[in-house]
C-alpha positions, 0 to 999 in steps of 0.5 A: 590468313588461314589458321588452324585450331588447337585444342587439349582437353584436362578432364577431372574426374571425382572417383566413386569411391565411399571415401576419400582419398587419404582419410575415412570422411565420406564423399557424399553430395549434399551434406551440409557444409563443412560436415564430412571433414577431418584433421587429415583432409584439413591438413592440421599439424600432426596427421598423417595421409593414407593412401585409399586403394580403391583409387589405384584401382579405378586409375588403373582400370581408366588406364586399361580402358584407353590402351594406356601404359600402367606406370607400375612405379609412381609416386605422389607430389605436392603442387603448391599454390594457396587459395582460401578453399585448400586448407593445407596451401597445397594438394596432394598430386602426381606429376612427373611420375603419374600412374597412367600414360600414353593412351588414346581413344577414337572420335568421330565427328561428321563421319569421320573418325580421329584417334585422340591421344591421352598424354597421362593420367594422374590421381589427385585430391580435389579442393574446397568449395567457395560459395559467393554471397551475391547480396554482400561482398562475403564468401563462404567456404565449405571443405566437405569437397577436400580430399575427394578423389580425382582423377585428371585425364589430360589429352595430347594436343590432338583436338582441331574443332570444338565439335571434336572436342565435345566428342572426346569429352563424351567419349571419355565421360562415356567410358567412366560410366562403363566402367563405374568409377565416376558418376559423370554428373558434371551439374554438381561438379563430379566431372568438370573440364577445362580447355587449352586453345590456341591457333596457328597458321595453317602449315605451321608447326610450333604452337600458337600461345595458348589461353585456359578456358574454365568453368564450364559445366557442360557439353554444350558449354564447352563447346560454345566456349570454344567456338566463342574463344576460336572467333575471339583469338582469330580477331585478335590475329588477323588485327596483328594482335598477339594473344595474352596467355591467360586463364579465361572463364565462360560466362554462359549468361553472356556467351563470352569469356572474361580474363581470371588470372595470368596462366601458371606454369608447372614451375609456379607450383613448385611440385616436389615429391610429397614426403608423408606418402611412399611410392606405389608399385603396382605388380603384374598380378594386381593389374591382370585381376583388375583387366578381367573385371572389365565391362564390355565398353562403348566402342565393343558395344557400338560394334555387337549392337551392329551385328547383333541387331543389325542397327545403322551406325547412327542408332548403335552410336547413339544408343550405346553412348551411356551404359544405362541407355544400352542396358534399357535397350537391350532389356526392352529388346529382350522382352519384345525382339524388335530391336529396330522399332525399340531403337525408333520409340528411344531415340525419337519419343524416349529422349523427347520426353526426357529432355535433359533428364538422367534416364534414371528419372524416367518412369517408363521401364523397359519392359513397359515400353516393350509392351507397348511395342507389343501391342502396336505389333499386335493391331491392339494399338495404332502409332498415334495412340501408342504416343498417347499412352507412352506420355501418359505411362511417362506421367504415371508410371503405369503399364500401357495396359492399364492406361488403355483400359482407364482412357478407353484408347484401345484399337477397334480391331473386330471386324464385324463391328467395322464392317458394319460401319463401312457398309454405313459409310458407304452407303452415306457417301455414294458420290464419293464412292462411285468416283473411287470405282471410277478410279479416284483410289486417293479418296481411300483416305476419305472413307478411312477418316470417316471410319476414324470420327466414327471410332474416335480414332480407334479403328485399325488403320490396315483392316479400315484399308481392307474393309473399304477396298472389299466393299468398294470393289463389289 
């Protein structure tokens, strides 16, 4: 039997705002435990929440940004459930009434593009923390995270490959770095996803029972997860087993998931409008203000970059999936207009040496790397010491010129001096210079390499060739 995979994605996006939602605490990382809290977002007797504006607004803008439906009357709701890190033993949400709704965006995976629903969108506040000692059977909770603002983007059931998924989990995390509402960092859980999943025979229109995939931290764990959970569900099908709707977690030390707690329902939440805050209406005017501070966003960029560099798809893709990599892009490209070698140094020796570092650690600014690209063009480098100063710029930070100048990696371009030793080696090889005349012309690479132990490697490759078949044709 042949089954089809179905997967939806709930993202939960923490906002980038200053302060959280319903009071004043900061959001800053890294504090030390339970310092950013107050009675409101402790949820003692007497507070009162205040709804932080910033956050309408950058739901809105996400909402704009997916050609979704802004609700202009919404509302907040509690979801009740009680876990030792939600002081109040429930979290102020949205449900039947979210802000955002109906929206969609474009994947593409193996040359093939797929439009991918949005189902809603729906401002919340964020839980606790609990941090598990691993010496005792103790756990520590530190509140500093209650009360920052989510926003959780839940996606039709549209998804059919972990690989589909892991684009669209891209894409949307893509989108709110455009946009500059959420720092993506999914390392200290500012972005975090969790999966539903499940399979059907293929012809099959009812879904099949679903199981919840949680605790993984990034793209290539969500994807592993799923990958892992489509060829455990299968097993259990084609054994005549029936899946258990649950809540797994992903152990990626393991590669496998291990069973959490039995999946709940919208009805164990017992959501009912939240009575300490009023209804949001949001008017026209508010909106059309937000939609015109949009930035441009990927898919418009992916297309400029196209057009206006004349990339191939695969390079205007790569290049624009995060807005800090198409800004250092287009400023490298400003400073030396060579769009397509800019693209090659990037995708090849750039991401090579960041390996899974943020580009905002990386030490070689743009206009650095445009200099290098500058002296490659003007013969003053030849590729393979261009590489030799790019990992030394990244070490150091310098300008490529500096570089050239303390580790003497300048290219021999003078054709005097190289002229001079072309008639040495010539004269010093007359073996192998009489079979070239005699038609061996692959032994070129011979004389070149002679010239290139001769200059350390520093003599231009395209006057060597020029020299070498001037003297060797008299």
């Amino acid at each position: 039997m042949k089954f089809e995979t179905v997967i939806g994605l709930e993202i939960h996006a923490q906002l980038k705002t200053n302060s959280k939602i319903f009071c004043g605490c900061s959001t800053r990382f890294g504090a030390p435990p339970n310092t950013q809290t107050c009675p409101v977002c402790l949820g003692l007797p007497g507070t009162l929440p205040v709804l932080n504006k910033k956050v309408v607004e950058f739901a809105i803008k996400m909402g704009l940004a997916t050609n979704s439906t802004i609700n202009r009357f919404n509302q907040f709701a509690r979801k009740n459930y009680f876990y030792p890190d939600l002081p109040k033993g429930y979290q102020t949400s949205q449900f039947d009434l979210p802000i955002v709704e109906h929206g969609q965006v474009e994947i593409e995976v193996d040359g093939q593009k797929r439009t991918i629903g949005i189902t809603r969108m729906h401002m919340e506040e964020d839980a606790g923390k609990l941090i598990h000692d691993d010496r005792e059977p103790v756990s520590f909770v530190d509140l500093n995270r209650t009360g920052t603002p989510l926003l959780e983007i839940v996606s039709e059931p549209d998804l059919r490959s972990p690989a589909e998924a892991a684009a669209y989990l891209r894409k949307i995390h893509a989108i709110l770095r455009y946009l500059d509402i959420c720092d993506g960092n999914m390392q200290e859980g500012s972005f975090r996803c969790d999966a539903n999943i499940s399979l059907r025979p293929v012809g099959q229109e009812a879904l099949g029972t679903r199981t919840e995939l949680k605790n993984m931290n990034s793209f290539r764990n969500v994807q592993s997860a799923l990958e892992y959970e489509v060829r455990r569900q299968r097993d259990i099908l084609m054994d005549g087993g029936a899946i258990v709707q649950e809540t797994l977690l992903w152990d990626p030390d393991r590669n496998c998931t291990e069973s959490m707690r039995g999946k709940e329902e919208a009805h164990d939440y017992r959501y009912f409008p939240c009575p300490d805050l009023v209804p949001i209406q949001i008017d026209e005017e508010w909106i059309t203000s937000i939609r015109a501070t949009l930035p441009e966003l990927p898919e418009a960029r992916r297309q400029r970059f196209l057009e206006e560099y004349g990339l191939p798809e695969h390079d205007a893709s790569l290049l624009t999936g995060s807005r800090e990599l198409a800004d250092y892009y287009e400023q490298a490209v400003a400073a030396c207009q060579q769009p397509k070698k800019v693209a090659n140094w990037i995708m090849t020796e750039l991401i090579r040496a960041l390996k899974d570092e943020e580009l905002s650690s990386c030490k070689v600014s743009a206009g650095h790397l445009a200099t290098l690209i500058t002296m490659i063009e003007a013969g003053t480098l030849s590729g393979k010491m261009a590489k030799t100063v790019f990992m030394a710029m990244m070490a150091s930070g310098k300008d490529p010129a500096t570089v050239v100048k303390e580790q003497n990696l300048g290219q021999v371009s003078n054709e005097d001096e190289l002229a001079e030793l072309v008639r040495q080696i010539v004269a010093e090889n007359p073996s192998q210079a009489a079979d070239f005349k005699a038609g061996k012309t692959k032994l070129m690479s011979y004389f070149v390499g002679q010239l290139m132990q001769k200059t350390k490697g520093q003599a231009n490759p395209a006057l060597a060739n020029k020299l070498f078949s001037q003297e060797l044709a008299g």
